[in-house]
mmCIF file of the N, C-alpha and C atoms, coordinates in Angstrom:
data_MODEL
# 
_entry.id   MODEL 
# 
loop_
_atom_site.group_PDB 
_atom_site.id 
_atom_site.type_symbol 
_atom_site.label_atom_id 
_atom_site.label_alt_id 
_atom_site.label_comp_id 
_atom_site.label_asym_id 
_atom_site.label_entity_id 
_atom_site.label_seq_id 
_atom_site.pdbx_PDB_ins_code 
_atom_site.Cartn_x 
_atom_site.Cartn_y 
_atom_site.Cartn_z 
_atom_site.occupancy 
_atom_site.B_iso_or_equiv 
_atom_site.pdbx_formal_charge 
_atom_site.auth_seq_id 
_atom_site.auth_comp_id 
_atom_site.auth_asym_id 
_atom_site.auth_atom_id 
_atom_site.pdbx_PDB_model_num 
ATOM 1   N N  . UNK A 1 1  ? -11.321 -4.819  -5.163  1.00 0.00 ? 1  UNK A N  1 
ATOM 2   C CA . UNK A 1 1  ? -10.170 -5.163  -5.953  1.00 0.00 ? 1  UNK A CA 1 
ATOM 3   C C  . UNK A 1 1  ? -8.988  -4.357  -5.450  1.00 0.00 ? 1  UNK A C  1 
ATOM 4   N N  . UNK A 1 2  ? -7.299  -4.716  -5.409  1.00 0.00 ? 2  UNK A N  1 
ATOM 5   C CA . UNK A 1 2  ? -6.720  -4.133  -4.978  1.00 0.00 ? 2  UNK A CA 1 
ATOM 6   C C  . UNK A 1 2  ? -5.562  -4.127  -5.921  1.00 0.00 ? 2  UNK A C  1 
ATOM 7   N N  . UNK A 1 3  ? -4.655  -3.495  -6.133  1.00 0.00 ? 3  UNK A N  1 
ATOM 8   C CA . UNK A 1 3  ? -3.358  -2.862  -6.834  1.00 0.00 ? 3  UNK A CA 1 
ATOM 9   C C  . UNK A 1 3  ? -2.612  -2.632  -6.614  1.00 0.00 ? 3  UNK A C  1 
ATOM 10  N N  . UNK A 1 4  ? -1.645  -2.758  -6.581  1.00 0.00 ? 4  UNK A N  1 
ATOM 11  C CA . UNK A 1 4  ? 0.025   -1.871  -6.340  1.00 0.00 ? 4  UNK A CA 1 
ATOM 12  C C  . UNK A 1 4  ? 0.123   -0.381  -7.298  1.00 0.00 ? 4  UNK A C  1 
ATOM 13  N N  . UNK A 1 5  ? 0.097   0.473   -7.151  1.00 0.00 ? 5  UNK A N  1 
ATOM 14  C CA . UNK A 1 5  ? 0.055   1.420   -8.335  1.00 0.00 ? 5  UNK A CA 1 
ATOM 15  C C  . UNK A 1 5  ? 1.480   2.953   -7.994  1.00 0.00 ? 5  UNK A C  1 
ATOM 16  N N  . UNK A 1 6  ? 2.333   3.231   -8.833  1.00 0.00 ? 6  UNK A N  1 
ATOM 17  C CA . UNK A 1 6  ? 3.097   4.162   -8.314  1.00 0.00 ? 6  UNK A CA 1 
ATOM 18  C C  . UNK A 1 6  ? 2.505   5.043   -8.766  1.00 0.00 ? 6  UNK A C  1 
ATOM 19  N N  . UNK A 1 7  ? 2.541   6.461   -7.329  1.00 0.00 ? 7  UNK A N  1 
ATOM 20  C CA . UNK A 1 7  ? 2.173   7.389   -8.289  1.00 0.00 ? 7  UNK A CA 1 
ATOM 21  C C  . UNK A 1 7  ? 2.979   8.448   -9.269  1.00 0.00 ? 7  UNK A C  1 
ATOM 22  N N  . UNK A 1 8  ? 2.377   9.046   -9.821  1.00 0.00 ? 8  UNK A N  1 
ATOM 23  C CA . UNK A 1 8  ? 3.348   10.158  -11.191 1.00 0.00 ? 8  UNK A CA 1 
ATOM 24  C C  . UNK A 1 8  ? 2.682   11.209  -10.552 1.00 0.00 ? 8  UNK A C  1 
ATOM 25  N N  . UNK A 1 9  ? 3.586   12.339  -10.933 1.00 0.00 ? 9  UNK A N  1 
ATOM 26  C CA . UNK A 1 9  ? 3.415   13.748  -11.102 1.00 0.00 ? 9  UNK A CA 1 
ATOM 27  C C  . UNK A 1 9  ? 2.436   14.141  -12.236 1.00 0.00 ? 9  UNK A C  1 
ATOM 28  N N  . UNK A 1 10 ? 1.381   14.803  -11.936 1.00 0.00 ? 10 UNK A N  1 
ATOM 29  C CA . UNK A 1 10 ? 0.092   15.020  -13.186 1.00 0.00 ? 10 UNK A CA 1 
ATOM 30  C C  . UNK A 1 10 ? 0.325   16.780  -12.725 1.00 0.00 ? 10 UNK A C  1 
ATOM 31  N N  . UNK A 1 11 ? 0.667   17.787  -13.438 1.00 0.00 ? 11 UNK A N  1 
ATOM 32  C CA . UNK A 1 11 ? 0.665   19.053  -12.988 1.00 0.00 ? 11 UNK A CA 1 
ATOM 33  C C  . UNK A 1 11 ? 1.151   19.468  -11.365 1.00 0.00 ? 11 UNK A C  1 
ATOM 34  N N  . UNK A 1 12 ? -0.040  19.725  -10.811 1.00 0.00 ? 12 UNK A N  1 
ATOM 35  C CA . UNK A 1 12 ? 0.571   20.533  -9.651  1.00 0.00 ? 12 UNK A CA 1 
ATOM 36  C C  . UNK A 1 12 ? 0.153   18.975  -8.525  1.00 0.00 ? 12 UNK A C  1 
ATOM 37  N N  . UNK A 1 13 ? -0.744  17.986  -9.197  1.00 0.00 ? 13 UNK A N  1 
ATOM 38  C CA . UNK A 1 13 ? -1.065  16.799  -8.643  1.00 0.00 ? 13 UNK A CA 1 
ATOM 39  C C  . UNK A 1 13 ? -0.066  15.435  -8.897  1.00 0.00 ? 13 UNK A C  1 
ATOM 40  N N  . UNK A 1 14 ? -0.626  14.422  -8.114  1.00 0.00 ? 14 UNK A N  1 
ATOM 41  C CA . UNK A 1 14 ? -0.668  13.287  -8.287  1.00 0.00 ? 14 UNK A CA 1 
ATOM 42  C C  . UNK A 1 14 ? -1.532  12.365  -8.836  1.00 0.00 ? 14 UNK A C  1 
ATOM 43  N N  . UNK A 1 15 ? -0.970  11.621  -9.901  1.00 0.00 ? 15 UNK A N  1 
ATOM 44  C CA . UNK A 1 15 ? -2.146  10.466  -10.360 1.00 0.00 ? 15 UNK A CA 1 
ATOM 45  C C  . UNK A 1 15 ? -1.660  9.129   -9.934  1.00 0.00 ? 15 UNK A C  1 
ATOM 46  N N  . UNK A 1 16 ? -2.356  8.433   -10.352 1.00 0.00 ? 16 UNK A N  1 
ATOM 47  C CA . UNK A 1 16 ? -2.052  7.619   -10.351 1.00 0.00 ? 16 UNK A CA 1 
ATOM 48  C C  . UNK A 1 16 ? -2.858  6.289   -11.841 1.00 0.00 ? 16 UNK A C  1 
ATOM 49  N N  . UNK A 1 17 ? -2.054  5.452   -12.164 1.00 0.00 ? 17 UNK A N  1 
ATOM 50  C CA . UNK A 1 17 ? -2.601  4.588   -13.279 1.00 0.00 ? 17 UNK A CA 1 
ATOM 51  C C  . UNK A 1 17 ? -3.428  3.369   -12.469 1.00 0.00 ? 17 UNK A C  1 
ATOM 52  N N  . UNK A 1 18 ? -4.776  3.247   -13.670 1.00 0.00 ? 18 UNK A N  1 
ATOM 53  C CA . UNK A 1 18 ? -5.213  1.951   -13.197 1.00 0.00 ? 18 UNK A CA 1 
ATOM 54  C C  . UNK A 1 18 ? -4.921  1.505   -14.241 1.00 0.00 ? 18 UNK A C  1 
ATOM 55  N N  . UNK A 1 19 ? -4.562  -0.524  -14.159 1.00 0.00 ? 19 UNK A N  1 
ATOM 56  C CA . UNK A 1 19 ? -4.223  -1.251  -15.187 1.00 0.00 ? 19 UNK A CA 1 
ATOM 57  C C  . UNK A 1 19 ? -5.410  -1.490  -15.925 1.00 0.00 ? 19 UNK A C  1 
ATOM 58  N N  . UNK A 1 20 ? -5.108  -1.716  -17.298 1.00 0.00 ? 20 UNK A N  1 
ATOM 59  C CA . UNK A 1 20 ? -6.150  -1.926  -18.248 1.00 0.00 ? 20 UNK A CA 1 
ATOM 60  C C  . UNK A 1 20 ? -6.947  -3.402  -17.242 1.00 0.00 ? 20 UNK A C  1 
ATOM 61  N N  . UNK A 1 21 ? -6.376  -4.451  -16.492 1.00 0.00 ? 21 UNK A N  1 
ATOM 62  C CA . UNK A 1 21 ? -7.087  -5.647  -16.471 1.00 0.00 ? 21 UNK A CA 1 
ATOM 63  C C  . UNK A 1 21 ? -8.243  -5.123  -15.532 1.00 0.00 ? 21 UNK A C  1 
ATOM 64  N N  . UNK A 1 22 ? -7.873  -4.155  -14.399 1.00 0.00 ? 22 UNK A N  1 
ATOM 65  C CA . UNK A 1 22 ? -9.081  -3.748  -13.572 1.00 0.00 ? 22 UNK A CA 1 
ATOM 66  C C  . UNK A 1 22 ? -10.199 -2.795  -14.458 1.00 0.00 ? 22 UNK A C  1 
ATOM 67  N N  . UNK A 1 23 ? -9.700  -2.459  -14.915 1.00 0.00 ? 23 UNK A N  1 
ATOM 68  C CA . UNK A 1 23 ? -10.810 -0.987  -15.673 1.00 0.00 ? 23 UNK A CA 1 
ATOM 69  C C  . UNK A 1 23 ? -11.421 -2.527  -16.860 1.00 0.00 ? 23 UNK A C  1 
ATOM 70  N N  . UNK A 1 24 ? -11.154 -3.283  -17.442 1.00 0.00 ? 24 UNK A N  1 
ATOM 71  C CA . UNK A 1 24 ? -11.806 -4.259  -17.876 1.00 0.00 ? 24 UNK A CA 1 
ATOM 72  C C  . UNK A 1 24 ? -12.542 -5.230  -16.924 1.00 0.00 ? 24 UNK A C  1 
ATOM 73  N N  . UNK A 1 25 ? -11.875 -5.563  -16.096 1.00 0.00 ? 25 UNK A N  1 
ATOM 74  C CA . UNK A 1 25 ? -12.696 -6.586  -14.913 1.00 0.00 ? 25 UNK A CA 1 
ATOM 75  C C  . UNK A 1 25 ? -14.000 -5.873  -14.235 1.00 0.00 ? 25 UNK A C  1 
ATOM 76  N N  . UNK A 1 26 ? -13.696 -4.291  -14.009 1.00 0.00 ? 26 UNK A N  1 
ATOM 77  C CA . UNK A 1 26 ? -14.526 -3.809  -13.142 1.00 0.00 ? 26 UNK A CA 1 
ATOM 78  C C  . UNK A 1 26 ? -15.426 -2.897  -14.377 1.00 0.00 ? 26 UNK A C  1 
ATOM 79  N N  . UNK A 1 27 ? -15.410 -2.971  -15.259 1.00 0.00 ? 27 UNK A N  1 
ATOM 80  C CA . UNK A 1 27 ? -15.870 -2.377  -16.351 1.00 0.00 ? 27 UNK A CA 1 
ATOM 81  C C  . UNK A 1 27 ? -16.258 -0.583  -15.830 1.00 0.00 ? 27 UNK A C  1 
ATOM 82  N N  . UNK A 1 28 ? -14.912 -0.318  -15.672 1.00 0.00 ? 28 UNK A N  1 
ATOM 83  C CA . UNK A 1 28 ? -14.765 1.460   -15.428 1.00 0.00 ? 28 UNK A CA 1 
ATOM 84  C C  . UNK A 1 28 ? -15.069 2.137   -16.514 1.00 0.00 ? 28 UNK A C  1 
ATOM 85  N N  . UNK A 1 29 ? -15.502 3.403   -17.098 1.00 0.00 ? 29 UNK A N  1 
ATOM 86  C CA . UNK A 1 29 ? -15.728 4.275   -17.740 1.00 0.00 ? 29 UNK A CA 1 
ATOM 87  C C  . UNK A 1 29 ? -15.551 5.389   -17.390 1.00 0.00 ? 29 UNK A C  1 
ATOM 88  N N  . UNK A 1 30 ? -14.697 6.477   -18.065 1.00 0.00 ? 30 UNK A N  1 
ATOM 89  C CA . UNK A 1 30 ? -14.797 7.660   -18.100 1.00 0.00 ? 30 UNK A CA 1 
ATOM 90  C C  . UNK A 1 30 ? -15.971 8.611   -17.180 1.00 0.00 ? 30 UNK A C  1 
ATOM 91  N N  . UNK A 1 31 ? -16.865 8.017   -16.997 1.00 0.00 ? 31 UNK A N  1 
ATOM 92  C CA . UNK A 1 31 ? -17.856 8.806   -16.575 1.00 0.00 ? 31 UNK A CA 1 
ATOM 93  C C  . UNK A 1 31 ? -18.059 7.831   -15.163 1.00 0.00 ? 31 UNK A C  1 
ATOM 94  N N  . UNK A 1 32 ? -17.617 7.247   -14.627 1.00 0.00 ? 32 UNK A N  1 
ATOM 95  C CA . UNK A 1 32 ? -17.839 6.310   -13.088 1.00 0.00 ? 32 UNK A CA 1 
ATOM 96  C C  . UNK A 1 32 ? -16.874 7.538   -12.717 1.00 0.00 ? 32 UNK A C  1 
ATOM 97  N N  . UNK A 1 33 ? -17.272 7.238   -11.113 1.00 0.00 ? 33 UNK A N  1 
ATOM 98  C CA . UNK A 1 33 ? -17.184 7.895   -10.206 1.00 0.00 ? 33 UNK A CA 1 
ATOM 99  C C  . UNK A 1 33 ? -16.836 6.598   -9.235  1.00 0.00 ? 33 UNK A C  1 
ATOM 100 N N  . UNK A 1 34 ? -15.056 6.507   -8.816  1.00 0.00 ? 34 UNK A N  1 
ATOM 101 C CA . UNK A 1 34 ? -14.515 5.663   -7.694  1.00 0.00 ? 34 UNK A CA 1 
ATOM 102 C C  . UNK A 1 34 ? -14.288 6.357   -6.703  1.00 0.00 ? 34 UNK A C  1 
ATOM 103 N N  . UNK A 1 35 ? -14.336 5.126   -5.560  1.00 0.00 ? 35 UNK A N  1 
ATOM 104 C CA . UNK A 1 35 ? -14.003 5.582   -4.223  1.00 0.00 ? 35 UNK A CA 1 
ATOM 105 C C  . UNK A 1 35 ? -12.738 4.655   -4.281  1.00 0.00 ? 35 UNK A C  1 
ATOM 106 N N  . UNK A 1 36 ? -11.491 5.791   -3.738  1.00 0.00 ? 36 UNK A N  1 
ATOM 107 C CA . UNK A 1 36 ? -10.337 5.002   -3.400  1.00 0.00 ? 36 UNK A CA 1 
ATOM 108 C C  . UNK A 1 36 ? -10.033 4.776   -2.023  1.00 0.00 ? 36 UNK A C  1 
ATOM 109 N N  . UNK A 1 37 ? -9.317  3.559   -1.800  1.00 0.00 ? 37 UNK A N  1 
ATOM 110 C CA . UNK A 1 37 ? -8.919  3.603   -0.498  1.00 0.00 ? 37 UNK A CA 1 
ATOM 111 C C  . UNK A 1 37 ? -7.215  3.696   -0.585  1.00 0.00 ? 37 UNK A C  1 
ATOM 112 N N  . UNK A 1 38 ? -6.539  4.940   -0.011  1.00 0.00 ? 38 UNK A N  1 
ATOM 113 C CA . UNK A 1 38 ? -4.969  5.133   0.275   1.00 0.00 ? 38 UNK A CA 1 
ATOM 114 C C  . UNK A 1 38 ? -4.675  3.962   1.297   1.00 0.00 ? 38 UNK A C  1 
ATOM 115 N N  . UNK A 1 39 ? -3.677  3.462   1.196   1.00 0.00 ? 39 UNK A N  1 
ATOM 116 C CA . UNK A 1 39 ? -2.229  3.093   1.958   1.00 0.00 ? 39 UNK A CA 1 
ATOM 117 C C  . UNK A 1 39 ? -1.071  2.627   1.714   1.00 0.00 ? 39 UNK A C  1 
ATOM 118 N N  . UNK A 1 40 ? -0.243  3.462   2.003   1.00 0.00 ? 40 UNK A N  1 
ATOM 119 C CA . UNK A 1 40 ? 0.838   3.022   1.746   1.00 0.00 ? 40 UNK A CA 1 
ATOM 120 C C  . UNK A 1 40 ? 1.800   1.520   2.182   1.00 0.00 ? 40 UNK A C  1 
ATOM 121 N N  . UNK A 1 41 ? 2.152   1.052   1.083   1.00 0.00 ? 41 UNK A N  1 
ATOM 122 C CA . UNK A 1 41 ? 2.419   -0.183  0.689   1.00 0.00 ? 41 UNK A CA 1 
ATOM 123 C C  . UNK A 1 41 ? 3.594   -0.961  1.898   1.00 0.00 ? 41 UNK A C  1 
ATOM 124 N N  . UNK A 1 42 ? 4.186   -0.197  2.623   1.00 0.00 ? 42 UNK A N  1 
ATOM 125 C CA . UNK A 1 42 ? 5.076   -0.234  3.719   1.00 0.00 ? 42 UNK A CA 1 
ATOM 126 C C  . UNK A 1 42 ? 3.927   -0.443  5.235   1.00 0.00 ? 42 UNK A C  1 
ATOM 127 N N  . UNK A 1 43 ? 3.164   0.522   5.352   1.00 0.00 ? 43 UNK A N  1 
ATOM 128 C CA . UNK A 1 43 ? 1.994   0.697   5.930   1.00 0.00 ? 43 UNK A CA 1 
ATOM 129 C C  . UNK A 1 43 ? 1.363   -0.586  6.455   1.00 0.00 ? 43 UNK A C  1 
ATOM 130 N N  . UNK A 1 44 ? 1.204   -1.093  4.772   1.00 0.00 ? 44 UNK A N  1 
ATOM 131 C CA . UNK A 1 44 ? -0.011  -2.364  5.011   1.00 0.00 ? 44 UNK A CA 1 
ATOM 132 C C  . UNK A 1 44 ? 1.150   -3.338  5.486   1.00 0.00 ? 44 UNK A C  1 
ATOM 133 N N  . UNK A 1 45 ? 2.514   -3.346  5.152   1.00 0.00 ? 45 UNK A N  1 
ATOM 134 C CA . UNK A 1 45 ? 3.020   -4.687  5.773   1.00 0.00 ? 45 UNK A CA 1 
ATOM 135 C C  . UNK A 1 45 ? 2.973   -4.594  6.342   1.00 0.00 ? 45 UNK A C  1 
ATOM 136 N N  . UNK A 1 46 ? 3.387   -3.814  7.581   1.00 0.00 ? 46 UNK A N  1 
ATOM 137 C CA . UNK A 1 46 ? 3.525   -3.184  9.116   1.00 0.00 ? 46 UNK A CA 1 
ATOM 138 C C  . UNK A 1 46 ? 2.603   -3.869  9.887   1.00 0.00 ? 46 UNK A C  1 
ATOM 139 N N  . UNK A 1 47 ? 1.316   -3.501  9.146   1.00 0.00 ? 47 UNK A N  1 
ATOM 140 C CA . UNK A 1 47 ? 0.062   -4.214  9.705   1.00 0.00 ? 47 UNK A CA 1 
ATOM 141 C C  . UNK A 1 47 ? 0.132   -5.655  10.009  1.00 0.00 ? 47 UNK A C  1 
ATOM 142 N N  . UNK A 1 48 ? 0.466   -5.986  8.457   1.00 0.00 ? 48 UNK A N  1 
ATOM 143 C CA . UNK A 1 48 ? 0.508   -7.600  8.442   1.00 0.00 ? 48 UNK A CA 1 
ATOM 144 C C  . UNK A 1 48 ? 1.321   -8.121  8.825   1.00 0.00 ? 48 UNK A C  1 
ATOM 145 N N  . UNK A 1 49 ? 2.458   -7.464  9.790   1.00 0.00 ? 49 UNK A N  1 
ATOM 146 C CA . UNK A 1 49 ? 3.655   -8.139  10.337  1.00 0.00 ? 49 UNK A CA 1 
ATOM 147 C C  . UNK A 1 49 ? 3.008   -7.964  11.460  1.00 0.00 ? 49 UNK A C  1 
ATOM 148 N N  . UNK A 1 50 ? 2.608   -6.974  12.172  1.00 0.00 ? 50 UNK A N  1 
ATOM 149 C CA . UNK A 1 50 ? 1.709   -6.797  13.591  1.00 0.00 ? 50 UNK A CA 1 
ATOM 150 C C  . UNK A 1 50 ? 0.997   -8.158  13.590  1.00 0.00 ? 50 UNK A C  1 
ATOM 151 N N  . UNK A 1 51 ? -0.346  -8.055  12.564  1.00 0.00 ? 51 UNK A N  1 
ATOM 152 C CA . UNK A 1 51 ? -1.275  -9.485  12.850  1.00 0.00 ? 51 UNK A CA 1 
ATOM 153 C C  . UNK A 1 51 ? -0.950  -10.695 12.858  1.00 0.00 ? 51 UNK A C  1 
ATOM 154 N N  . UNK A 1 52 ? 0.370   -11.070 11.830  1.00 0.00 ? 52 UNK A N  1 
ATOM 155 C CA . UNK A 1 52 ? 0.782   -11.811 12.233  1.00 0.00 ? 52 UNK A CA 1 
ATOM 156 C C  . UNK A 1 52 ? 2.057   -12.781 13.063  1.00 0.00 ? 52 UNK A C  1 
ATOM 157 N N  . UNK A 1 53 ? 2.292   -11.659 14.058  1.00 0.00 ? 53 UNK A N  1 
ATOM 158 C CA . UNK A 1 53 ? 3.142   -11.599 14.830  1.00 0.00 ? 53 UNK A CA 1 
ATOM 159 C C  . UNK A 1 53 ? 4.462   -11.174 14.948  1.00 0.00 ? 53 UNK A C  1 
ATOM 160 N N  . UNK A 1 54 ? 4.985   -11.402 13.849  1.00 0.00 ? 54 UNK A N  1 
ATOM 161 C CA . UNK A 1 54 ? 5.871   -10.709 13.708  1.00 0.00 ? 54 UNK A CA 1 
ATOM 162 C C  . UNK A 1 54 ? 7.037   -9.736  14.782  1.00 0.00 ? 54 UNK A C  1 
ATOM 163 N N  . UNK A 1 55 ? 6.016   -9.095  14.560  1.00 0.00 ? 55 UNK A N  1 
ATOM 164 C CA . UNK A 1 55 ? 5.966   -7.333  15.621  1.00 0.00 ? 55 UNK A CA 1 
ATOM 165 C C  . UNK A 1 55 ? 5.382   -7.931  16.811  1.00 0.00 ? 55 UNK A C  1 
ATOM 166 N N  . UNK A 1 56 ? 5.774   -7.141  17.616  1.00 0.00 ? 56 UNK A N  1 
ATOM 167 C CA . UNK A 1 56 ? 5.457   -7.553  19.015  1.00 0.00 ? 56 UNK A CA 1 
ATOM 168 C C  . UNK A 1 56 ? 3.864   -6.267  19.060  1.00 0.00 ? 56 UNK A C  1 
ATOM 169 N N  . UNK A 1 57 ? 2.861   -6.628  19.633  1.00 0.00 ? 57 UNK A N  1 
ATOM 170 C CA . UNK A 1 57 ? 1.604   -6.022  19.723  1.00 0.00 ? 57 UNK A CA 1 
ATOM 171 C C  . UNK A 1 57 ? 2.080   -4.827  20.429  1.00 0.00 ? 57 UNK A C  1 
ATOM 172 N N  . UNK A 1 58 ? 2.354   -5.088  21.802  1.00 0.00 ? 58 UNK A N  1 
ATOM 173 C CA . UNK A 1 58 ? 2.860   -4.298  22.814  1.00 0.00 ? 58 UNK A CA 1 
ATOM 174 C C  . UNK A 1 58 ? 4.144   -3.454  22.971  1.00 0.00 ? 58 UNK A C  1 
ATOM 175 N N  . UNK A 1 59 ? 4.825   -3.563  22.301  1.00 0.00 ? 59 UNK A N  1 
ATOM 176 C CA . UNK A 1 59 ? 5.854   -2.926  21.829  1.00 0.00 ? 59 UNK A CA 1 
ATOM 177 C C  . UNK A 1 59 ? 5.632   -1.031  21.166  1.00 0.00 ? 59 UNK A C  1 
ATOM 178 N N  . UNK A 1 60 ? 6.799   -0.095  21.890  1.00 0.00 ? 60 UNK A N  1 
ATOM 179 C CA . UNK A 1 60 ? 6.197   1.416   21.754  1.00 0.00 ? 60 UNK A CA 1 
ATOM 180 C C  . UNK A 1 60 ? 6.000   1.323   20.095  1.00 0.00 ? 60 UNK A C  1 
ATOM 181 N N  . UNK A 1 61 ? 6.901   2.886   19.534  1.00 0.00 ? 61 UNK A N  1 
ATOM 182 C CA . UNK A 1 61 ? 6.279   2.462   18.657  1.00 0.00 ? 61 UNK A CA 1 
ATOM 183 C C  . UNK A 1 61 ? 7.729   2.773   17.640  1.00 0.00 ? 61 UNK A C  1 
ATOM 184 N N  . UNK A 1 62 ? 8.703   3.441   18.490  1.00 0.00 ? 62 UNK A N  1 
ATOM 185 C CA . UNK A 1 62 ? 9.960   3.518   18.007  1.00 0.00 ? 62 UNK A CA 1 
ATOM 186 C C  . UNK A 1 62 ? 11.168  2.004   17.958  1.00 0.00 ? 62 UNK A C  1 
ATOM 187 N N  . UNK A 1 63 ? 10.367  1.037   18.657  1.00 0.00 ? 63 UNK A N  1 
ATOM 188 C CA . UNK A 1 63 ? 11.028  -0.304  18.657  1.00 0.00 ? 63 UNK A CA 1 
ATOM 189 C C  . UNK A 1 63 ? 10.269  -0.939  17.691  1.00 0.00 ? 63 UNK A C  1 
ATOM 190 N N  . UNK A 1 64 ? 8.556   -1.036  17.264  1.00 0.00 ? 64 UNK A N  1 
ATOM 191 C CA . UNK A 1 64 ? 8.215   -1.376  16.190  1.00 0.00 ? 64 UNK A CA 1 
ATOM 192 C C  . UNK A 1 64 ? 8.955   -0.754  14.790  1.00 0.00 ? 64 UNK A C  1 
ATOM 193 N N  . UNK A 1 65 ? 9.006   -0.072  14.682  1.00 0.00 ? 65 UNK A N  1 
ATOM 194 C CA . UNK A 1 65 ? 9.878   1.155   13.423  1.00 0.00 ? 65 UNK A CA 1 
ATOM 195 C C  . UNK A 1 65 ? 11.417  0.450   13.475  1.00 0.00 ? 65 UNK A C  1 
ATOM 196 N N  . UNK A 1 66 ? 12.219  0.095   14.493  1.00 0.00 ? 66 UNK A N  1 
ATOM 197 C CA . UNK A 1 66 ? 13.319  -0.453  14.697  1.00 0.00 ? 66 UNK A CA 1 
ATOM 198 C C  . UNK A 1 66 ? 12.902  -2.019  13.682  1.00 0.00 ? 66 UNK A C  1 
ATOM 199 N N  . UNK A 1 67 ? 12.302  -2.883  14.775  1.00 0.00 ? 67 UNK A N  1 
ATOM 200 C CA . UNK A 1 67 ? 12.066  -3.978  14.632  1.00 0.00 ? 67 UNK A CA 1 
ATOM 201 C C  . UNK A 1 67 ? 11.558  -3.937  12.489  1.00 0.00 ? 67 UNK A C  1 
ATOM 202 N N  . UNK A 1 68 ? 10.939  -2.853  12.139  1.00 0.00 ? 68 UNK A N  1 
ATOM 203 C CA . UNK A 1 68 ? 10.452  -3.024  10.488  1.00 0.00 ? 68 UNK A CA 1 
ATOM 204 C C  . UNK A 1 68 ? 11.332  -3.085  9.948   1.00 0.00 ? 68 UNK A C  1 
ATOM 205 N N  . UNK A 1 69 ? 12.298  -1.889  10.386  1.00 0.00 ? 69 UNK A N  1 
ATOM 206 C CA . UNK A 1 69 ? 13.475  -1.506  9.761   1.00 0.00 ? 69 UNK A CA 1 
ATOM 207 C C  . UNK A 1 69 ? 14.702  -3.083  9.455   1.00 0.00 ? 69 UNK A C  1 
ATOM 208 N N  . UNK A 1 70 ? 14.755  -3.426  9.839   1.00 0.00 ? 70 UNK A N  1 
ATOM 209 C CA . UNK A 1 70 ? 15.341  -5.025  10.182  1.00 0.00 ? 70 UNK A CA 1 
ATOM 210 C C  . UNK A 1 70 ? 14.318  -5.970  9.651   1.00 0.00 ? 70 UNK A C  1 
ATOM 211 N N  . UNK A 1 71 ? 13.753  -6.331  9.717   1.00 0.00 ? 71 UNK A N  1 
ATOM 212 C CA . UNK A 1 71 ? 12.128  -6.849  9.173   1.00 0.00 ? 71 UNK A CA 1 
ATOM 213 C C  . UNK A 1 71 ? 12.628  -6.582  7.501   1.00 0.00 ? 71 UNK A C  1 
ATOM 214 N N  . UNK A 1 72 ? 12.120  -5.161  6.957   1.00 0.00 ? 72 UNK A N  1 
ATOM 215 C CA . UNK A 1 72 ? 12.583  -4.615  5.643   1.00 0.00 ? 72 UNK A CA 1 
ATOM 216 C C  . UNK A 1 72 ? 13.835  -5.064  5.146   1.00 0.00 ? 72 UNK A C  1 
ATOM 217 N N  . UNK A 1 73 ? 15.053  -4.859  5.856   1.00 0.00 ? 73 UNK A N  1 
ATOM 218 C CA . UNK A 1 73 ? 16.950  -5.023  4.932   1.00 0.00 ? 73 UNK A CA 1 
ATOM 219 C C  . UNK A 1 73 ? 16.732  -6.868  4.839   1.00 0.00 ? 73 UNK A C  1 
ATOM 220 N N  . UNK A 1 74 ? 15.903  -7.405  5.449   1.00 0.00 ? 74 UNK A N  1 
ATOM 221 C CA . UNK A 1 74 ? 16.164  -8.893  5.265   1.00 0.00 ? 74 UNK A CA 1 
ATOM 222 C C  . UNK A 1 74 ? 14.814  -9.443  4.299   1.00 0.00 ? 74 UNK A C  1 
ATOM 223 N N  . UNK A 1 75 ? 13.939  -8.742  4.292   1.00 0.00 ? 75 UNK A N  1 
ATOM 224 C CA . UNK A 1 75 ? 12.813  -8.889  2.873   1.00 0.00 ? 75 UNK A CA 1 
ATOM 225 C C  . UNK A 1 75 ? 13.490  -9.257  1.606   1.00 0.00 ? 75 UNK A C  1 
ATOM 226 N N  . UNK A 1 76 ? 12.888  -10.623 1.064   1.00 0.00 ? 76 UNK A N  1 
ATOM 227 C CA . UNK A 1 76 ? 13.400  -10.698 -0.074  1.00 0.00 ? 76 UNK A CA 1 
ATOM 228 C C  . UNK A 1 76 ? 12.270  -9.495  -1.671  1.00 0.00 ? 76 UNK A C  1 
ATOM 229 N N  . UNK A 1 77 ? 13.193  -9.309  -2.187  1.00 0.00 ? 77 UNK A N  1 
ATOM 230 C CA . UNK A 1 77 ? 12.641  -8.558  -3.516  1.00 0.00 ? 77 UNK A CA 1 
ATOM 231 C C  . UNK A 1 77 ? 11.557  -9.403  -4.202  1.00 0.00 ? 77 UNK A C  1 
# 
């Protein structure tokens, strides 16, 4: 299952919220023990602009970062 989630400041940490629909779908409890997987949400497009062409494969990696950057200001909200 996957999420968008921002994180908050929890003390000297970071948390982060799961929505009530996953902790119901996946029937979480207090006492489970998850494995998370990190990435950042910029990250995964990057990817998915790479796979699907987007981005040039071969390209260094300061013209990919160019090319996102432009990619990103024309993303609609």
């Amino acid at each position: 299952m996957e999420t968008i989630a921002k994180p908050k400041k929890w003390g000297n940490s970071i948390g982060v919220i799961i929505p009530k629909e996953i902790i119901e779908e996946q029937n979480i409890t207090l006492e489970d023990e998850l494995v998370l997987h990190i990435e950042k949400k910029k990250d995964k497009e990057k990817k998915r602009l790479l796979k699907e062409g987007y981005l040039e494969m071969n390209a260094d990696s300061k013209k990919i970062n160019k090319e996102w950057e432009t990619a990103d200001a024309e993303w609609p909200d």
